[in-house]
MIGU-610009 format. One record per residue: x, y, z of N, C-alpha, C, O in turn; residue number from 1; residue in one letter. Coordinates in pm, 1 decimal, decimal comma. Example, Ala and Ser with C-alpha at 12.3 -4.5 7.8 and 13.67 -1.06 7.14 Angstrom:
BEGIN
PT  1319,0  -569,0  780,0  1230,0  -450,0  780,0  1320,0  -330,0  780,0  1423,6  -331,9  846,5  1  A $
PT  1285,0  -225,0  708,0  1367,0  -106,0  714,0  1290,0  3,0  787,0  1340,9  113,8  803,9  2  S $
This chain:
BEGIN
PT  263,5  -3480,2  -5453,4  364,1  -3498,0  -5351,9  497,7  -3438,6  -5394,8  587,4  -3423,8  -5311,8  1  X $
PT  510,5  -3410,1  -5500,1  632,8  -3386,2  -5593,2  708,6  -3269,4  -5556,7  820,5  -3246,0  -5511,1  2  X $
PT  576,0  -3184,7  -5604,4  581,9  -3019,3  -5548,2  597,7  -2984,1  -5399,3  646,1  -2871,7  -5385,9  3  X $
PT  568,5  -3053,4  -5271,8  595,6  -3025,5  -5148,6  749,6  -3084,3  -5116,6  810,3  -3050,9  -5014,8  4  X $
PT  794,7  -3159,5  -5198,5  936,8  -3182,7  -5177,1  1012,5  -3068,4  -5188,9  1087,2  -3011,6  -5109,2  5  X $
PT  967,4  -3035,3  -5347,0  1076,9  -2940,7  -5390,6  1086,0  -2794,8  -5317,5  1188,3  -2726,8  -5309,2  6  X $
PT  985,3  -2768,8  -5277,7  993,9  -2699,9  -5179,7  1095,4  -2707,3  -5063,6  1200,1  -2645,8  -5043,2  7  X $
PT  1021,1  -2816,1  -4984,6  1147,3  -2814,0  -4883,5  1293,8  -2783,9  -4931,5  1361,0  -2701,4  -4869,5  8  X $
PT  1341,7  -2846,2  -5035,4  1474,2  -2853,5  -5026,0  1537,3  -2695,3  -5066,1  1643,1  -2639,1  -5037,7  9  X $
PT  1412,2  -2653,5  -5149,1  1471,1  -2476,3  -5161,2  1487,2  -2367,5  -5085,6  1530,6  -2255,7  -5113,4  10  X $
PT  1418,6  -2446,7  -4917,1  1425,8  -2342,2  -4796,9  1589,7  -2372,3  -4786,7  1672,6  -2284,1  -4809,2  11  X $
PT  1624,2  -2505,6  -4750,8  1768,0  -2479,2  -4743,9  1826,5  -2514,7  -4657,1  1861,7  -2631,5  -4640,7  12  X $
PT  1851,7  -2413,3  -4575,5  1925,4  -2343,4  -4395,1  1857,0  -2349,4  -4288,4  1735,4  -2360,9  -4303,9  13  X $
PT  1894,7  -2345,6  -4190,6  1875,2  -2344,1  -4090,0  1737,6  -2215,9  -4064,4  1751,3  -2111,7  -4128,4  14  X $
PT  1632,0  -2227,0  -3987,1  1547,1  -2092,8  -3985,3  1542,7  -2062,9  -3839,9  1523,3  -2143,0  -3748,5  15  X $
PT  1564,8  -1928,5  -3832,7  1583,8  -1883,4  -3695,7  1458,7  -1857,8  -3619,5  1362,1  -1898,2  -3684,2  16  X $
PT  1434,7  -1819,8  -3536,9  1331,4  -1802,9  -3425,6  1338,7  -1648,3  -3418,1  1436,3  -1587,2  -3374,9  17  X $
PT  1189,6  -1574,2  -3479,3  1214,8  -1428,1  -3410,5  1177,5  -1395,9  -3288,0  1065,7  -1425,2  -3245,6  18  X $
PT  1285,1  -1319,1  -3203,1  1272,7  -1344,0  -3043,6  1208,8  -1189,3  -2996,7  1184,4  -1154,1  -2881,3  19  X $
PT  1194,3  -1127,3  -3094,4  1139,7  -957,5  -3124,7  962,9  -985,9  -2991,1  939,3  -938,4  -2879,9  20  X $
PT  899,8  -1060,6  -3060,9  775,1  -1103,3  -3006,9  741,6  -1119,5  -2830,1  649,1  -1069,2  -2766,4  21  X $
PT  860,2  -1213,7  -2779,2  900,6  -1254,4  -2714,8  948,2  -1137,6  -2586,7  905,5  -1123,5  -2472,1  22  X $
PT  1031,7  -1080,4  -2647,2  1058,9  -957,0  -2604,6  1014,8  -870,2  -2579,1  1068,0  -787,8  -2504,7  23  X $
PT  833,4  -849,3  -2662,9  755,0  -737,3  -2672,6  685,5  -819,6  -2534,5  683,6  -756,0  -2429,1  24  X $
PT  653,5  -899,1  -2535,3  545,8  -963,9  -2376,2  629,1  -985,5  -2253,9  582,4  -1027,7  -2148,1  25  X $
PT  769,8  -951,1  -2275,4  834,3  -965,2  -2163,6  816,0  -813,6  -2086,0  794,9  -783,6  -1968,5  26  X $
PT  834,3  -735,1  -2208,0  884,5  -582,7  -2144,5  672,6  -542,1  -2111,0  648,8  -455,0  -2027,4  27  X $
PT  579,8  -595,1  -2164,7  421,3  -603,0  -2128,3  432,0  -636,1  -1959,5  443,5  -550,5  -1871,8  28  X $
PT  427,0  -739,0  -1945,8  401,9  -817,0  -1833,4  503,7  -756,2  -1724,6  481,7  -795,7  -1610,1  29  X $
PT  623,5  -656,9  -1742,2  710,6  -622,1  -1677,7  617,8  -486,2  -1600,0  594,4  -468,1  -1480,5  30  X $
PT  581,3  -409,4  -1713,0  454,2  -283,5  -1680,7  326,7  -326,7  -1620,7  256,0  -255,1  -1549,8  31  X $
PT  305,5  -431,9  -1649,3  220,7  -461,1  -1555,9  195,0  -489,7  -1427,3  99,7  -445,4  -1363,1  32  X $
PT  333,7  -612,3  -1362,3  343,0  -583,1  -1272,6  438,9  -432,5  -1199,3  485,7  -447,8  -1086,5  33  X $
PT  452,1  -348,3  -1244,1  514,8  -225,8  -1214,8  407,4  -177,4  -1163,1  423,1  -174,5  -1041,0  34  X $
PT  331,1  -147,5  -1185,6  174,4  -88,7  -1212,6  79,7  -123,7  -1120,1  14,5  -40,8  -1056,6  35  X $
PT  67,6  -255,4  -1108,0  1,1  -319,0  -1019,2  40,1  -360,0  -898,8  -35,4  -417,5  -820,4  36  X $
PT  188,3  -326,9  -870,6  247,9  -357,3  -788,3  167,3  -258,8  -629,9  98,7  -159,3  -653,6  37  X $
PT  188,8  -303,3  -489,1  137,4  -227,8  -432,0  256,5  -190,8  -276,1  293,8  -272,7  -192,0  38  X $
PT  283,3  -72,2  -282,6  372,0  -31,5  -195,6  307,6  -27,0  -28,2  228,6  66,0  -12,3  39  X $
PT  324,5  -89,6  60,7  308,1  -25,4  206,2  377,7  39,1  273,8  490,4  2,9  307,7  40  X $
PT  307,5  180,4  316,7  343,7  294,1  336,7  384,0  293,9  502,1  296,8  290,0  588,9  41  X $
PT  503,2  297,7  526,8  491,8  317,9  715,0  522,0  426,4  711,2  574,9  492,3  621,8  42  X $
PT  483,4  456,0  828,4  465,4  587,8  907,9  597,9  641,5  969,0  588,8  753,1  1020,1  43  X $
PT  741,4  569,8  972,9  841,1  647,4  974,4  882,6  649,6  1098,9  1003,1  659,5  1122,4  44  X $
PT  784,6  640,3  1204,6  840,2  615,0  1393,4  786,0  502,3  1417,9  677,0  467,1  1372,7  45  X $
PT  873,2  422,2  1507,4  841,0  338,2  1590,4  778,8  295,0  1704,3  856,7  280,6  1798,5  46  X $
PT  642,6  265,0  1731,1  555,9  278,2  1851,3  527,8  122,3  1849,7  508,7  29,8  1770,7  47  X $
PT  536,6  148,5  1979,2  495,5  42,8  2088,8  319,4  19,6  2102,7  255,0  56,3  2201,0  48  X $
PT  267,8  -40,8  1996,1  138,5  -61,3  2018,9  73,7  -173,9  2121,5  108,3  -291,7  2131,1  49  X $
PT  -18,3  -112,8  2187,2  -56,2  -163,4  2278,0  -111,3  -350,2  2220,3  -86,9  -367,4  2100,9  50  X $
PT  -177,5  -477,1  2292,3  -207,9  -536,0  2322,1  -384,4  -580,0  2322,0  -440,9  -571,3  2431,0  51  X $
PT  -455,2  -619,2  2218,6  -553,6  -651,0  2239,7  -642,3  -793,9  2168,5  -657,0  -778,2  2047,3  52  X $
PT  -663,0  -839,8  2186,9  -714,3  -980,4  2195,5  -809,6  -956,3  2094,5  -806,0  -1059,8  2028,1  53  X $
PT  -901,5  -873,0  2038,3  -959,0  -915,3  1904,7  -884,2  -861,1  1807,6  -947,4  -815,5  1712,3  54  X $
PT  -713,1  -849,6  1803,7  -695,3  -794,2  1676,2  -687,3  -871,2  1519,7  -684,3  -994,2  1516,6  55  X $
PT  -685,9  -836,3  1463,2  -752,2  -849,5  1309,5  -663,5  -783,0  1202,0  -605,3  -677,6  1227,3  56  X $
PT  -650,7  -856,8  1057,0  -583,3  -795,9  978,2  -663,8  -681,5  891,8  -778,4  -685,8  847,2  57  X $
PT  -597,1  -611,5  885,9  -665,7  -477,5  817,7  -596,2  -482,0  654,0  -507,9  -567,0  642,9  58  X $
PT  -628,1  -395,5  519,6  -634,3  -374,1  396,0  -475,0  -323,5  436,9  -430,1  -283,7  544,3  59  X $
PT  -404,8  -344,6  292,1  -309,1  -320,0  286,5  -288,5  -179,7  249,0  -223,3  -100,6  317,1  60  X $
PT  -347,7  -151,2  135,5  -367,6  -8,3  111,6  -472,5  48,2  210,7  -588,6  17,3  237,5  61  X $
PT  -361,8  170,3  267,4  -476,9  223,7  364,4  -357,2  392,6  412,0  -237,2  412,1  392,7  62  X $
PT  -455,5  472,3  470,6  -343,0  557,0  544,5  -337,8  561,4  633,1  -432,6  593,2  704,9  63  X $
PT  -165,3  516,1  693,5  -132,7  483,1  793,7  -56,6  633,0  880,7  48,2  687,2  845,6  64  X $
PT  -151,9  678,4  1008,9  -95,3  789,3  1077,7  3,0  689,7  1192,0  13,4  567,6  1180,7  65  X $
PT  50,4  748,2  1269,4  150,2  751,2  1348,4  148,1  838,2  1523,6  171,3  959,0  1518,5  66  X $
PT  132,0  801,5  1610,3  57,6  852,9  1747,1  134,3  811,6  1809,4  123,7  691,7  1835,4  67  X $
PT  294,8  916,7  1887,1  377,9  879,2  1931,4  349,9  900,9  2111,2  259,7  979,3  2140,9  68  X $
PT  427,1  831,5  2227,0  413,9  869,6  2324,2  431,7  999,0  2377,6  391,9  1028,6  2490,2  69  X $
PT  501,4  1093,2  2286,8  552,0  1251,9  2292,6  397,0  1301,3  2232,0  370,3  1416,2  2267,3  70  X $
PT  298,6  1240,6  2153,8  225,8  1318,4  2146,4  249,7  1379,0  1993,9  207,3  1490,2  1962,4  71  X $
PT  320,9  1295,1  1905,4  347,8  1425,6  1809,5  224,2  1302,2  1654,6  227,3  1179,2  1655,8  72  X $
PT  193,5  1331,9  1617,4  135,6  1271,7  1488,1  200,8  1291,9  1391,2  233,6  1401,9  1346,8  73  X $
PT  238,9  1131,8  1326,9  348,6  1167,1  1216,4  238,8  1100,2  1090,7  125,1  1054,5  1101,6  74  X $
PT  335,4  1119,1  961,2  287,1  1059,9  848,3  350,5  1099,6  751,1  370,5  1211,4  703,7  75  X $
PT  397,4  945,7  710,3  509,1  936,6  606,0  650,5  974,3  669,2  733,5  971,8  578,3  76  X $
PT  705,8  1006,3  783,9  814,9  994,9  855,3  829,9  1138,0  877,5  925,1  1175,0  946,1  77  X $
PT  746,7  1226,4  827,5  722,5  1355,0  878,2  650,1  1401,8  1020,5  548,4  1334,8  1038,0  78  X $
PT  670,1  1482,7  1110,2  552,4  1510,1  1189,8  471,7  1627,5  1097,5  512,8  1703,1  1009,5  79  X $
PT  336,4  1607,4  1159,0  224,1  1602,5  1070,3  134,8  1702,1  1195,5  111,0  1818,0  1161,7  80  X $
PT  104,9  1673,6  1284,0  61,7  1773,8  1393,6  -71,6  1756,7  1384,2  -116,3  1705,8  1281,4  81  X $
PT  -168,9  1800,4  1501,4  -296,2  1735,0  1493,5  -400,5  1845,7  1396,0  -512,8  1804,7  1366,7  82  X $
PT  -364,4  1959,9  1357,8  -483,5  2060,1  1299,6  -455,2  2018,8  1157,0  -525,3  2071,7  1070,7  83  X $
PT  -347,2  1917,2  1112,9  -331,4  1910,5  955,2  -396,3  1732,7  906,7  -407,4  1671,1  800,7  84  X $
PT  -424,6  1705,9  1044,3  -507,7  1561,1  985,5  -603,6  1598,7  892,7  -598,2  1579,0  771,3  85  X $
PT  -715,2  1668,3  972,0  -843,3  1624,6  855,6  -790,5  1673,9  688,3  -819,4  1591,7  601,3  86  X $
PT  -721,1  1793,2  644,5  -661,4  1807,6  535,2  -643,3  1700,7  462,1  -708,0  1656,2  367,3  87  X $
PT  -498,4  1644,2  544,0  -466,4  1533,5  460,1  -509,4  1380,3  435,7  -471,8  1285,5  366,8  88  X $
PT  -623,4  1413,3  544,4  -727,4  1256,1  483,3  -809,8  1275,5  415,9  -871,3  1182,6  363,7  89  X $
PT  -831,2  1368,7  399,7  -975,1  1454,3  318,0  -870,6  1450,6  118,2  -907,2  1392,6  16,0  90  X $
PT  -762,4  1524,8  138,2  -688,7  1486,0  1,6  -636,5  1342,3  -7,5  -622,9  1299,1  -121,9  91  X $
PT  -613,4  1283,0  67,1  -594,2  1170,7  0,1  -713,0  1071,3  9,0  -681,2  952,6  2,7  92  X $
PT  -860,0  1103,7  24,2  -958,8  1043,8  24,3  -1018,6  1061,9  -124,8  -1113,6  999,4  -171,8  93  X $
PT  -962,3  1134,7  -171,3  -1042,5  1230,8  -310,3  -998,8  1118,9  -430,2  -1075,5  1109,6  -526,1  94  X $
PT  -884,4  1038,5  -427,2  -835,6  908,6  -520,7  -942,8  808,4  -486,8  -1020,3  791,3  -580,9  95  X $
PT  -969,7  736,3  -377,7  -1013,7  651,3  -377,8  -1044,9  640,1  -240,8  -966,9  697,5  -164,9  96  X $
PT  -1159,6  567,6  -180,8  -1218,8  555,9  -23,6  -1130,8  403,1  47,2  -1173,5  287,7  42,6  97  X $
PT  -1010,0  447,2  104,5  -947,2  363,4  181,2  -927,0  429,5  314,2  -896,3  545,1  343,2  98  X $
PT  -957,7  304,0  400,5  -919,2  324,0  559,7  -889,3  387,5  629,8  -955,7  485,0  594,5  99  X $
PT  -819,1  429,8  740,5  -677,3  533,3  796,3  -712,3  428,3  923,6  -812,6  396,7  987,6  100  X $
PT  -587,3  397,7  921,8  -494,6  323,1  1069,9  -420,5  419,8  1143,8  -330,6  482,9  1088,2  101  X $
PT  -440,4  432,3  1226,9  -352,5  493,5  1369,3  -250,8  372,1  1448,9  -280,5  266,6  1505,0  102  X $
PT  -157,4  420,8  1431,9  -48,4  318,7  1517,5  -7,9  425,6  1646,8  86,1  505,1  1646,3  103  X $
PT  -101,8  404,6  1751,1  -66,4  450,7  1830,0  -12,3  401,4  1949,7  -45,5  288,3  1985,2  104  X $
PT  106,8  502,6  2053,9  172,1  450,3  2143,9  100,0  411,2  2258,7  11,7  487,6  2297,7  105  X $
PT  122,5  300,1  2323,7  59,2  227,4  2427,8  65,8  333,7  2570,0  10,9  306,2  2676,8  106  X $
PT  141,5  452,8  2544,6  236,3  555,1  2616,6  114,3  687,8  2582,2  76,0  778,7  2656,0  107  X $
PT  82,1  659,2  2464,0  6,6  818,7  2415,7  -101,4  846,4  2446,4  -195,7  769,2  2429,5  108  X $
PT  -113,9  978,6  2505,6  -237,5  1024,9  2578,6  -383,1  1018,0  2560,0  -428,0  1126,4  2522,8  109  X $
PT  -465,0  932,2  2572,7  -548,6  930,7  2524,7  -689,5  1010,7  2437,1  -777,6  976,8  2358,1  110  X $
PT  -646,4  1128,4  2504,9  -730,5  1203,2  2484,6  -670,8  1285,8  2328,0  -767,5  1318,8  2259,3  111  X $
PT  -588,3  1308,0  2289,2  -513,1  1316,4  2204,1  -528,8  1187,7  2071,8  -567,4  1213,0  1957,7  112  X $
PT  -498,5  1084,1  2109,5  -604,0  972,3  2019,1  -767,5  983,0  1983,4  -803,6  964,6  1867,2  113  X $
PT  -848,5  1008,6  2071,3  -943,6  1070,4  2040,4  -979,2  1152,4  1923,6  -1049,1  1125,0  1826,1  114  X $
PT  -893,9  1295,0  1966,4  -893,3  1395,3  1869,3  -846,7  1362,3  1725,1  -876,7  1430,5  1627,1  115  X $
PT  -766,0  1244,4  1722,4  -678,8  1181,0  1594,4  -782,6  1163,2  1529,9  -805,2  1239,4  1435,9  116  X $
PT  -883,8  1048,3  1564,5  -991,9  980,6  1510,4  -1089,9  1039,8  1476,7  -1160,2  1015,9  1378,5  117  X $
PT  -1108,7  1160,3  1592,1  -1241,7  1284,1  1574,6  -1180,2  1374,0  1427,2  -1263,2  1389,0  1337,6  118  X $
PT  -1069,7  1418,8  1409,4  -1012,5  1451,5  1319,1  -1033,3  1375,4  1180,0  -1099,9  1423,0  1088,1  119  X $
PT  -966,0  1246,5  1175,2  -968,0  1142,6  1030,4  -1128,3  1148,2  994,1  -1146,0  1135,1  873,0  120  X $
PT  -1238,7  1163,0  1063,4  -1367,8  1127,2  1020,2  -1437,4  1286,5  979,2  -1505,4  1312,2  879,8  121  X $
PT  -1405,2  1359,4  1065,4  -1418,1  1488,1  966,4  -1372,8  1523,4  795,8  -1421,9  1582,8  699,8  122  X $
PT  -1241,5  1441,8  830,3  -1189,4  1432,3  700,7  -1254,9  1390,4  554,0  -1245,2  1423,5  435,9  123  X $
PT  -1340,8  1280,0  651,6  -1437,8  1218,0  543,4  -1405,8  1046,0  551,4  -1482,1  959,1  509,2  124  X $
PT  -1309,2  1029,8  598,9  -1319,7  921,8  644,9  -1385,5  796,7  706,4  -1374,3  784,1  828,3  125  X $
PT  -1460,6  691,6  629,3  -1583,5  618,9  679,5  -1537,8  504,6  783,7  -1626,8  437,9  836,6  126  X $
PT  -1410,1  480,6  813,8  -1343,7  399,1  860,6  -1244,3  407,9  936,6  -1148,1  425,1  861,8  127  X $
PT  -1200,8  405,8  1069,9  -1096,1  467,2  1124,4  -1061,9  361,0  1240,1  -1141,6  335,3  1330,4  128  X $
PT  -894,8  283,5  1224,1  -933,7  201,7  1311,1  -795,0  216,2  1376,0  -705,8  279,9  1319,9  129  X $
PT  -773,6  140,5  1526,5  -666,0  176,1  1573,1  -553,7  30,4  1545,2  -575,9  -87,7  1518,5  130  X $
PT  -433,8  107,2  1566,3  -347,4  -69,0  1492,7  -311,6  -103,9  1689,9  -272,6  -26,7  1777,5  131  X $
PT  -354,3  -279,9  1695,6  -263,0  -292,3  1783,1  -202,9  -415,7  1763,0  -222,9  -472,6  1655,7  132  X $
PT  -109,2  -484,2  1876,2  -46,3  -575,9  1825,3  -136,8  -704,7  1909,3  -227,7  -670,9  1985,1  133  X $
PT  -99,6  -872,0  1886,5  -154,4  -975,0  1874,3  -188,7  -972,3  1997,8  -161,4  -854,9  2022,9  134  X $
PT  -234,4  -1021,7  2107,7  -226,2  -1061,0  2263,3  -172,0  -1184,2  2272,0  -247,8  -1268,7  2224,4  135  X $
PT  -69,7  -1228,3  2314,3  -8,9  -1377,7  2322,2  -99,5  -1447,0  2442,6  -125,6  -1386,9  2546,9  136  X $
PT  -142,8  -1578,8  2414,3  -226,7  -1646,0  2498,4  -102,3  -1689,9  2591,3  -121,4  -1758,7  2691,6  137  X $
């Protein structure tokens, strides 16, 4: 018992806390959620989506086009035009197999929506759905 005394009393002082450790799992867990974090992408115009009674929540990650009452197809707040869809679902299909949503105007020609969708699935697209909003009972 003798020897564990004398010990103690030769530590002394006060002993600090190394906060180095601490610091290393803060700035970890910071990259992680950085990383894992997940951005939703809008489409940049504002449309008036139509009204339908089975709507449903769709994946968050997904690509979201844009189908204005003028007729113009945007994406990413750019217009985008209808001969450059399948392109750019076809490259951004090549990362990983997610969705494509159309937010189209309750205003926009239908036949033109059509071609949107006939377009995204050429692309390669296995999934193509249209966004609308809730139907209030």
């Amino acid at each position: 018992m003798g020897r564990f005394r004398q010990a103690r009393r030769d530590d002394g002082g006060e002993s600090d806390i190394d906060m180095s450790p601490l610091i290393d799992c803060v700035f970890i867990l910071l990259i992680f959620f950085i990383v894992t974090t997940v951005f939703v992408e809008e489409t940049g115009v504002t449309v008036d989506k139509p009204q339908a009674a089975s709507a449903s929540q769709l994946e968050k990650t997904s690509i979201l086009l844009a189908l204005t009452k003028n007729g113009e197809v945007v994406y990413g707040g750019r217009e985008l035009g209808i001969n450059n869809v399948r392109a750019l679902v076809k490259r951004l299909l090549q990362k990983e197999e997610i969705p494509v949503i159309i937010q189209a105007d309750k205003d926009a020609p239908s036949g033109l929506l059509v071609r949107v969708i006939d377009e995204a699935k050429l692309g390669g697209a296995a999934k193509v759905s249209v966004a609308t909003s809730q139907a209030r009972s």
